[in-house]
C-alpha positions as CSV (number, residue, x, y, z in Angstrom):
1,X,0.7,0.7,2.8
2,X,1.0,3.7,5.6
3,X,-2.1,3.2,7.0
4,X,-1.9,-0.3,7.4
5,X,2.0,-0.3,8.4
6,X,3.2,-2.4,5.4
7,X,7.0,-2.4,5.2
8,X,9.0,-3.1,1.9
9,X,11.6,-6.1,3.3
10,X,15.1,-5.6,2.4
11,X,14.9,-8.3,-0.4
12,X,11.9,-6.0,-2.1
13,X,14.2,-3.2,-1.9
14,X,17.1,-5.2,-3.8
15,X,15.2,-6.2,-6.3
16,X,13.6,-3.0,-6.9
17,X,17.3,-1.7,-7.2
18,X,17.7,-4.6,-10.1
19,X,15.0,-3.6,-11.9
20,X,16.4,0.3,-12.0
21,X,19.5,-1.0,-13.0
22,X,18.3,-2.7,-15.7
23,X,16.3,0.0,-17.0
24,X,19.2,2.4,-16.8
25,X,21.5,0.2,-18.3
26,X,19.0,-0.9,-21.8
27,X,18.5,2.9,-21.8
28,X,22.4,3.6,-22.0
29,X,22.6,0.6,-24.1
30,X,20.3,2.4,-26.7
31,X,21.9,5.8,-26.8
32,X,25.5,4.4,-26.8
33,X,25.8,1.3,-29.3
34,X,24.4,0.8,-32.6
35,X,23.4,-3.0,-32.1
36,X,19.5,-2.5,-32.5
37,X,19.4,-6.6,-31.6
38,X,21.6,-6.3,-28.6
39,X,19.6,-2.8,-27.7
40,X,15.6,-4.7,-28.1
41,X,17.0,-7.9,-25.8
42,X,18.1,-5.3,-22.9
43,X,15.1,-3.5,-23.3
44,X,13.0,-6.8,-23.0
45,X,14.8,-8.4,-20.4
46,X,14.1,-4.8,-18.2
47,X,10.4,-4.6,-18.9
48,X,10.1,-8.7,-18.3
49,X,12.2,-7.8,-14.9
50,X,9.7,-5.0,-14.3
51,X,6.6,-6.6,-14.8
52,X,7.6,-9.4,-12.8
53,X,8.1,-7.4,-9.9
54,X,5.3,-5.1,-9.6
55,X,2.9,-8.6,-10.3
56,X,5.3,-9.9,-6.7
57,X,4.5,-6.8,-5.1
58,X,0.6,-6.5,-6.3
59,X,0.3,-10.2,-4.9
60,X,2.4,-9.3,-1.6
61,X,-0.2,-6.6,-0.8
62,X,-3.1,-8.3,-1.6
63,X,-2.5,-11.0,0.7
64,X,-1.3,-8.8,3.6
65,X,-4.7,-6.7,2.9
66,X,-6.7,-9.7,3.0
67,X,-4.9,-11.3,6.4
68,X,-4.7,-7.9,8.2
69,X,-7.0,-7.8,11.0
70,X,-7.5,-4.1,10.7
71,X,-9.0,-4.2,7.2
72,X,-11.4,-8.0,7.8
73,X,-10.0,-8.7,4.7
74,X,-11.1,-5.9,2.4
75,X,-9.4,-3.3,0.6
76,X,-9.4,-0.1,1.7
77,X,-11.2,2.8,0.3
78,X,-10.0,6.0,-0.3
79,X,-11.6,8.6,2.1
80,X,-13.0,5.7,4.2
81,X,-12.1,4.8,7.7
82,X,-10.8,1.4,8.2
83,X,-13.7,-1.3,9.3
84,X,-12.3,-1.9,12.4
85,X,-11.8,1.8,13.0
86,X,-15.0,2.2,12.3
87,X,-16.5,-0.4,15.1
88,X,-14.2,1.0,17.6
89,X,-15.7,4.9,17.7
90,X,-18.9,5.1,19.2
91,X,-22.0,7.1,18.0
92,X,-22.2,10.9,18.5
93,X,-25.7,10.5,19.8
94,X,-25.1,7.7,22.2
95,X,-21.9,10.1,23.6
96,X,-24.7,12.7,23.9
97,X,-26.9,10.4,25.8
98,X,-24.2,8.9,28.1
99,X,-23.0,12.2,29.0
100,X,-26.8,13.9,29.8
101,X,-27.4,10.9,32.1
102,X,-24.6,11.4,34.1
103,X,-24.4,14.9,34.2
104,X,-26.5,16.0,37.9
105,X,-29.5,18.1,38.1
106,X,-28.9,21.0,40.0
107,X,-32.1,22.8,41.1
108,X,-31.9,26.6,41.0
109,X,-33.5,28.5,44.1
């Protein structure tokens, strides 16, 4: 997400926030009543939360990977220079090449 210059949107953060919540609160649920029924629902209804958001994030990502026009539509790869990072930096040995041609011959006496 940093190299592409994804942002989380408010709305991601809030619900992010609700799923915390929940997971603290089934947690303090647990440790503080002795209703194993009551306990199981809130720890249910924090992991449903939960999954559900990290499959809307997941799918948020994957399209903004595949209609970025840095990446063509391909994931990134780990150690990899972006494709269009890539096309943009020319070769060593052509920079070699341009810079001997234009460089003058001076003829020592």
């Amino acid at each position: 997400m940093q190299r592409l210059n994804i942002k989380t949107d408010p709305c991601d953060e809030y619900i992010i926030c609700c799923s915390n919540v929940m997971m603290v609160l089934s947690c303090c649920i647990r440790c503080f009543t002795d209703n194993d029924r009551l306990a199981n629902c809130c720890q249910y209804t924090a992991d449903l939360l939960f999954c559900t958001t990290l499959a809307c994030m997941q799918t948020q990502v994957n399209y903004e990977i595949k209609n970025n026009k840095l990446t063509q539509g391909e994931w990134p790869q780990l150690g990899k220079p972006l494709p269009i990072m890539e096309a943009a930096k020319p070769d060593a040995e052509e920079g070699k090449k341009e810079d001997e041609a234009e460089a003058p011959q001076v003829e020592m006496q």
